[in-house]
BAZA-842069 format. One record per residue (C-alpha): residue number from 0; x negated, y negated, z; residue in three letters. Coordinates in pm, 1 decimal, padded with zeros to 6 digits. Layout:
! BAZA-842069
nr / east / north / up / rest
NUM / X / Y / Z / Ala
...
This chain:
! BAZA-842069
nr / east / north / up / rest
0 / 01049.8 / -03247.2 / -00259.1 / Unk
1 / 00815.2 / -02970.0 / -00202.5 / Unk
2 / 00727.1 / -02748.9 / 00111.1 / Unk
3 / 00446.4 / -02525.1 / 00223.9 / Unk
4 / 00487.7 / -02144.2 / 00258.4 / Unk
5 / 00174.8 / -01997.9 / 00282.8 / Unk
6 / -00033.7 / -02271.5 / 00225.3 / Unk
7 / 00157.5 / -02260.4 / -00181.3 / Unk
8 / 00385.4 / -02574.6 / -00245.2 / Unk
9 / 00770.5 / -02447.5 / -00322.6 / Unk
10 / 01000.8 / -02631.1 / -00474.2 / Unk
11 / 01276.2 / -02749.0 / -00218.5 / Unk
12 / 01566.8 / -02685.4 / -00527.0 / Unk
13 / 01409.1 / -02313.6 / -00527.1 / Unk
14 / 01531.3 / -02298.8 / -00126.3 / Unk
15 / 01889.9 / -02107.6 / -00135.3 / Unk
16 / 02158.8 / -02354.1 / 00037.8 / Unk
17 / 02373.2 / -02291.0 / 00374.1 / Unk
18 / 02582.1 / -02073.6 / 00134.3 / Unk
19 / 02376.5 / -01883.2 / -00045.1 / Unk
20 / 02183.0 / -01732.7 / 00270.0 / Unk
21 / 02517.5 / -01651.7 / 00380.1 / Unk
22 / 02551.4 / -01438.4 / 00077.0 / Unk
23 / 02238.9 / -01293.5 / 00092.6 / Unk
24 / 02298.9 / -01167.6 / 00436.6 / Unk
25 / 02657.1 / -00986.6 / 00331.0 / Unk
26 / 02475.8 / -00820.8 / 00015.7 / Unk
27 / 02189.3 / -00703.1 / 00225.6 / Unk
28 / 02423.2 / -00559.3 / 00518.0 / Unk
29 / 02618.7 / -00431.5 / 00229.9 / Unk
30 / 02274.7 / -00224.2 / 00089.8 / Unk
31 / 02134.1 / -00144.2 / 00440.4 / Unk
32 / 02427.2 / 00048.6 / 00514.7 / Unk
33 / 02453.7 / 00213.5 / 00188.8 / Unk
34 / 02041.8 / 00286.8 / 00296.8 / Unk
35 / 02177.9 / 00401.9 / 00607.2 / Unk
36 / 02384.0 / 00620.2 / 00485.8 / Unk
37 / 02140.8 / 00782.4 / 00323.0 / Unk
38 / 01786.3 / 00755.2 / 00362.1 / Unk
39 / 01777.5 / 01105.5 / 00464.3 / Unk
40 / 01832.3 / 01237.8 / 00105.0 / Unk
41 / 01468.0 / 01229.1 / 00033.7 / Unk
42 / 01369.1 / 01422.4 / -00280.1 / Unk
43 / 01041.0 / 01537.8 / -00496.0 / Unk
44 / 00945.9 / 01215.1 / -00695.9 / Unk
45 / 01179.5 / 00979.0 / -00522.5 / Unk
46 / 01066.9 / 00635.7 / -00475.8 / Unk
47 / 01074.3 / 00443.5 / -00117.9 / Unk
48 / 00921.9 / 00102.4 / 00000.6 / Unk
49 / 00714.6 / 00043.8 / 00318.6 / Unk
50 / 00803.0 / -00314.0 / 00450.5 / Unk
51 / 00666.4 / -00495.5 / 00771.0 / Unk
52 / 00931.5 / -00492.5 / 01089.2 / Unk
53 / 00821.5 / -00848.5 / 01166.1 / Unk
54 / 00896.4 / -00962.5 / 00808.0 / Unk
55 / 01202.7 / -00805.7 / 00821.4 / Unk
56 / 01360.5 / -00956.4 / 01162.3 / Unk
57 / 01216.1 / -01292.8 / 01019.2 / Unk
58 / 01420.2 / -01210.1 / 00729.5 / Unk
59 / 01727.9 / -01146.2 / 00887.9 / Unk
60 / 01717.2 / -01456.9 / 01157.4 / Unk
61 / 01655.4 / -01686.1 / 00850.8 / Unk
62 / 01959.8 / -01546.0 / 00614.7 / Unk
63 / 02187.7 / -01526.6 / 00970.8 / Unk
64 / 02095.5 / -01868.8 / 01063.9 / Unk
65 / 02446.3 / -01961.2 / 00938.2 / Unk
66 / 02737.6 / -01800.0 / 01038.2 / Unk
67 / 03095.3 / -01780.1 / 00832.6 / Unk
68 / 03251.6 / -02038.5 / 01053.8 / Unk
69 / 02931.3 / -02262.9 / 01061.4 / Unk
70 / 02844.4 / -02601.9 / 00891.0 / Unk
71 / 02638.3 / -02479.2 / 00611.6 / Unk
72 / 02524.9 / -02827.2 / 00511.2 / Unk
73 / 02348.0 / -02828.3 / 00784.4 / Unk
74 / 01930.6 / -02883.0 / 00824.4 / Unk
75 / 01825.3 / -02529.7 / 00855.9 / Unk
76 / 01641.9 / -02464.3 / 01196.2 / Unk
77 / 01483.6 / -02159.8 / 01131.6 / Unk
78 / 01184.4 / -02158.1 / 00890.3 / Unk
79 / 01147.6 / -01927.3 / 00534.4 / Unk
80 / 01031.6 / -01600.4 / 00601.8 / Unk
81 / 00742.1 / -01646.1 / 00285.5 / Unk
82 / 00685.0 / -01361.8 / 00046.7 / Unk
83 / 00650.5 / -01011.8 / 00140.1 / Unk
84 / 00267.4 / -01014.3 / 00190.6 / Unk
85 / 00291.1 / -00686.6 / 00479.0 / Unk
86 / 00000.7 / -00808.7 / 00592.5 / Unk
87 / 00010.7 / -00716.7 / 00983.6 / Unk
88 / 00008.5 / -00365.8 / 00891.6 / Unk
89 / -00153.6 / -00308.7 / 00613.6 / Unk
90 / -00549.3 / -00184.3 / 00619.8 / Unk
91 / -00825.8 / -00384.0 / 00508.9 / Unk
92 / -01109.2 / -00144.6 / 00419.6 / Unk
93 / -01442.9 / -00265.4 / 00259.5 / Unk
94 / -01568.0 / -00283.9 / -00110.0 / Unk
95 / -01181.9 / -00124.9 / -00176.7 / Unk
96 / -01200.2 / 00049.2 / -00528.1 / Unk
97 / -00865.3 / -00059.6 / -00679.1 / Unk
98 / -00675.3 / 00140.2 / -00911.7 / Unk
99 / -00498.8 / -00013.8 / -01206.1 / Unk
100 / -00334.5 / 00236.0 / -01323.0 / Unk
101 / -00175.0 / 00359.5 / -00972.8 / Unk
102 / -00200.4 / 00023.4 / -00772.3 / Unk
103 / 00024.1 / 00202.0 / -00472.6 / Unk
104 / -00319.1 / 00326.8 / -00435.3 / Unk
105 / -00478.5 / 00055.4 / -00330.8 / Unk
106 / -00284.4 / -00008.2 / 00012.4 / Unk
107 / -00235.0 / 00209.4 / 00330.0 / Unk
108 / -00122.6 / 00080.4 / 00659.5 / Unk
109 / -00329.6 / 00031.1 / 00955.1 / Unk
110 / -00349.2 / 00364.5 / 01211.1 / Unk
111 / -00122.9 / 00432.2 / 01510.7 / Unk
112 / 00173.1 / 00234.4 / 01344.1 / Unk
113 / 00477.6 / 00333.4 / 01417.3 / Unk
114 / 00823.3 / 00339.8 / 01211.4 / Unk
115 / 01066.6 / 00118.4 / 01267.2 / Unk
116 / 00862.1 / -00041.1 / 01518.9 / Unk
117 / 00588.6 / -00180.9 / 01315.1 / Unk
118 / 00755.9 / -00112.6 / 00958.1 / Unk
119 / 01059.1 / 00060.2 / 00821.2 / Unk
120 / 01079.4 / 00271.2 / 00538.5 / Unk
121 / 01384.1 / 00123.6 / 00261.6 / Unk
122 / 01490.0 / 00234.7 / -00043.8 / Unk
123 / 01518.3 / 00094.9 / -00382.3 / Unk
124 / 01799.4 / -00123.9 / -00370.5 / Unk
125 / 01725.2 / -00258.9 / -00071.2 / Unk
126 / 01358.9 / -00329.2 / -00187.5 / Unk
127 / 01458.3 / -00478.2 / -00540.0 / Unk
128 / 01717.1 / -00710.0 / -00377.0 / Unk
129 / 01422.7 / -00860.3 / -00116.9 / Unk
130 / 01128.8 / -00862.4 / -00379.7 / Unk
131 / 01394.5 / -01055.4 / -00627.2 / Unk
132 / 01446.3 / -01306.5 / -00419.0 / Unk
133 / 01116.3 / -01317.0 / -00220.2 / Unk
134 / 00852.8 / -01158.4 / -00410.9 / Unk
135 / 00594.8 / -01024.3 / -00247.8 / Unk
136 / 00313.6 / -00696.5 / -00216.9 / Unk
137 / 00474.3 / -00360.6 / -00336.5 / Unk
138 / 00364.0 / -00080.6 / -00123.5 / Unk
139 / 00519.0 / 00277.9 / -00302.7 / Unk
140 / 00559.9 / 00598.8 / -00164.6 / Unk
141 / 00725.4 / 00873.8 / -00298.9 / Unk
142 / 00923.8 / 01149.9 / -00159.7 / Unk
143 / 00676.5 / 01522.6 / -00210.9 / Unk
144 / 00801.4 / 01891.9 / -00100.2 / Unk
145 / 00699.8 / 02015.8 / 00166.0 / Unk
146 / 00477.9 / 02311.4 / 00141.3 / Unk
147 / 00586.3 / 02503.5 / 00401.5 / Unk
148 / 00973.4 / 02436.0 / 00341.1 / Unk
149 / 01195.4 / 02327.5 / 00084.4 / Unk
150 / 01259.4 / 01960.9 / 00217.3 / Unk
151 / 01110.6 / 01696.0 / 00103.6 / Unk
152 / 00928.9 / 01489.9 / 00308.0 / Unk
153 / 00772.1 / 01051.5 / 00236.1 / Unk
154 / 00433.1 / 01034.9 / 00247.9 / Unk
155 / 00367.3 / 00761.7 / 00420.8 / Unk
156 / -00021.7 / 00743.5 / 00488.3 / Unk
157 / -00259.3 / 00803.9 / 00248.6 / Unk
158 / -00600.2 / 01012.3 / 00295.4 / Unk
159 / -00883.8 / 00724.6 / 00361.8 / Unk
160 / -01180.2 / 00821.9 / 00122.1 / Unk
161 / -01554.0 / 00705.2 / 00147.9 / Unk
162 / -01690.8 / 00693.7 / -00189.3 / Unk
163 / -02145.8 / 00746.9 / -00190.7 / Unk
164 / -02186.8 / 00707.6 / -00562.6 / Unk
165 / -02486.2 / 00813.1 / -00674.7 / Unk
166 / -02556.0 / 00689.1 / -01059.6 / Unk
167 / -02798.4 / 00841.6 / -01302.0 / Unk
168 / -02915.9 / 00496.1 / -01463.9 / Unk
169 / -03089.3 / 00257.3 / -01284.7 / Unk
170 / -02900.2 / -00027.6 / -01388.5 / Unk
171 / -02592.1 / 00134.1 / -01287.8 / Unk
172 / -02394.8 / 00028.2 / -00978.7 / Unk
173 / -02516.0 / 00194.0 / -00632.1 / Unk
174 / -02258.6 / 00047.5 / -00406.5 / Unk
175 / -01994.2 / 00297.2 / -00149.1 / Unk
176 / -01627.1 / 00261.5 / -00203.5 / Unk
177 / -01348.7 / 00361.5 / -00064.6 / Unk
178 / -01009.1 / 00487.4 / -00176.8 / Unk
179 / -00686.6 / 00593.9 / -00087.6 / Unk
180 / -00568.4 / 00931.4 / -00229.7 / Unk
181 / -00239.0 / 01167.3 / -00160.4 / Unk
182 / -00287.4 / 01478.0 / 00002.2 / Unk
183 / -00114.4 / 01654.2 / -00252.5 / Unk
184 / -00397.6 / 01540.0 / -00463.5 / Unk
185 / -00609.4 / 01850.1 / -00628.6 / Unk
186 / -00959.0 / 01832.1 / -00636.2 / Unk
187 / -00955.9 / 01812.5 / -01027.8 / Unk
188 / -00734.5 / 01520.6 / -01017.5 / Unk
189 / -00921.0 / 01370.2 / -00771.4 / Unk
190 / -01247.1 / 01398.4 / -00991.1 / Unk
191 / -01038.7 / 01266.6 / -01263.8 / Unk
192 / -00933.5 / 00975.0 / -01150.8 / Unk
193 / -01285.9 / 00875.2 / -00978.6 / Unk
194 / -01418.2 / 00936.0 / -01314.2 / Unk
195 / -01154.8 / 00710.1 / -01458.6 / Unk
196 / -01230.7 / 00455.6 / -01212.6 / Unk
197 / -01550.4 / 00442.3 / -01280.4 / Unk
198 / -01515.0 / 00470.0 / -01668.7 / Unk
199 / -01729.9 / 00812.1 / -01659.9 / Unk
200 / -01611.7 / 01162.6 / -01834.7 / Unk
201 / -01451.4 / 01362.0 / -01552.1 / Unk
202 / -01691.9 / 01650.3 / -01654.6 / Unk
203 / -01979.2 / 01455.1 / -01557.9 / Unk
204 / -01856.9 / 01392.9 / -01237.9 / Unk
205 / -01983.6 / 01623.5 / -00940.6 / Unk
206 / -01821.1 / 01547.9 / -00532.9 / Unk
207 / -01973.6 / 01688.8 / -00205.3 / Unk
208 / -01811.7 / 01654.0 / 00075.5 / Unk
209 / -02015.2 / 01537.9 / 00388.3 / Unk
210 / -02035.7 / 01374.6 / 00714.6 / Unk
211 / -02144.1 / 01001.3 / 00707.2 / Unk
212 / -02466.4 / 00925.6 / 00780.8 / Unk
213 / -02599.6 / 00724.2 / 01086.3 / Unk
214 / -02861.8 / 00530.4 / 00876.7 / Unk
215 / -02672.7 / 00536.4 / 00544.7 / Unk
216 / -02902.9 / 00262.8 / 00360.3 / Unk
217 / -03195.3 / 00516.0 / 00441.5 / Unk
218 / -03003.6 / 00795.1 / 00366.9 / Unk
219 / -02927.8 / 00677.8 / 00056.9 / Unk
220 / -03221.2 / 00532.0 / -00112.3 / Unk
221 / -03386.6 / 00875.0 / -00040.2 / Unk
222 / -03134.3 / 01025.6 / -00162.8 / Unk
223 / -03070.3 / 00843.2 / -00485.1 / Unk
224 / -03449.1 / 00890.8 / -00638.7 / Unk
225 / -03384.0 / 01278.2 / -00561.9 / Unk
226 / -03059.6 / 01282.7 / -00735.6 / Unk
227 / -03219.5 / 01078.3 / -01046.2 / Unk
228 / -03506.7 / 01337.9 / -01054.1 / Unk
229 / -03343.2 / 01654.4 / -00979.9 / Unk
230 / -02942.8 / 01612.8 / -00968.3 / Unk
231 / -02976.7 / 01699.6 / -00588.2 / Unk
232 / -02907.1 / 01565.4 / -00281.2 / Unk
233 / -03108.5 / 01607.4 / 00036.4 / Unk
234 / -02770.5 / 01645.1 / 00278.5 / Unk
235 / -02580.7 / 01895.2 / 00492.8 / Unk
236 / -02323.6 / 01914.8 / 00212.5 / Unk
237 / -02064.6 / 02111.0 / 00054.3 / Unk
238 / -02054.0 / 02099.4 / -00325.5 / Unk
239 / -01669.4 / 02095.9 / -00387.2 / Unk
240 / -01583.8 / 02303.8 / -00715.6 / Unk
């Protein structure tokens, strides 16, 4: 027998039994306090997990469904939470340039989220035990010193970059991007990495920083012959070095 989960057949012997959700939900009480404990020790380089609130309290109604004193045999009444997919709270931005080197990259939650509320921040343990037995989207962040301090702070939302690319060829792409990049990003490794996304040398690459235009398709096709002709651009800009 098979059942649906996000519109994917699963195999029903793949569902854990009465007793095995039982144990899940004494290991994972078991790791959240250990999390509890200490999620405060946050250090440079230190890995952490960004996971949806309403996945979670799915989660925890579907592994508590049975209690120790309950039948568990019986039909479970309360359905699979599916994988991790974190997709109330994740942004969706347009023509995404994805990174497949650094995919933690390529996702960034929506704005005006709030922790705990809308998504909690877990460790390691308590992400490998979930994404072993649910799979699911990985969203990484790691733990980076503060500069004005010695803690060491999670960076939890990424800079939200609009990418004009203007190419020298004419058979080259001409579409915008955009990206997500740390703020402790330099502006070398940022031009490194756009020219490795774009399979470019990184000394070839040149970034301005500028406001977005209110007719960017006109903007842009003006633009692009001037920057073929004379490796300038027409724009209130400032030429980052």
């Amino acid at each position: 027998m098979c059942r649906k989960i996000d519109n994917k057949e699963i195999e029903i012997s793949n569902y854990p039994t009465g007793i095995q959700l039982t144990d899940q939900a004494k290991e994972f009480n078991i790791l959240w306090e250990e999390f509890e404990l200490k999620k405060m020790d946050v250090t440079a380089g230190s890995k952490w997990y960004l996971l949806s609130s309403k996945w979670l309290i799915n989660f925890k109604e579907y592994v508590l469904q049975f209690s120790d004193d309950a039948d568990t045999d019986a039909e479970m009444k309360i359905e699979h939470p599916g994988m991790i997919l974190n997709e109330d709270i994740l942004d969706e931005p347009v023509n995404l340039l994805k990174d497949p080197t650094e995919p933690y990259l390529d996702y960034n939650l929506k704005e005006n989220l709030r922790e705990e509320e809308n998504y909690f921040i877990v460790n390691q343990e308590v992400w490998n035990f979930l994404y072993v037995n649910y799979g699911g989207i990985e969203i990484c962040r790691f733990g980076m010193k503060s500069a004005d301090s010695e803690s060491c702070l999670i960076e939890v939302n990424l800079i939200k970059l609009n990418i004009h690319y203007f190419p020298t060829q004419q058979d080259e792409d001409e579409s915008m991007y955009t990206i997500y990049e740390s703020r402790h990003t330099s502006l070398n490794e940022l031009r490194g990495r756009i020219a490795r996304l774009k399979n470019k040398k990184k000394s070839n690459i040149r970034l301005w920083k500028a406001p977005i235009p209110k007719d960017f398709e006109q903007f842009y096709r003006n633009n692009l012959c001037e920057w073929r002709k004379h490796r300038h651009i027409r724009l209130n800009a400032e030429l980052l070095k």
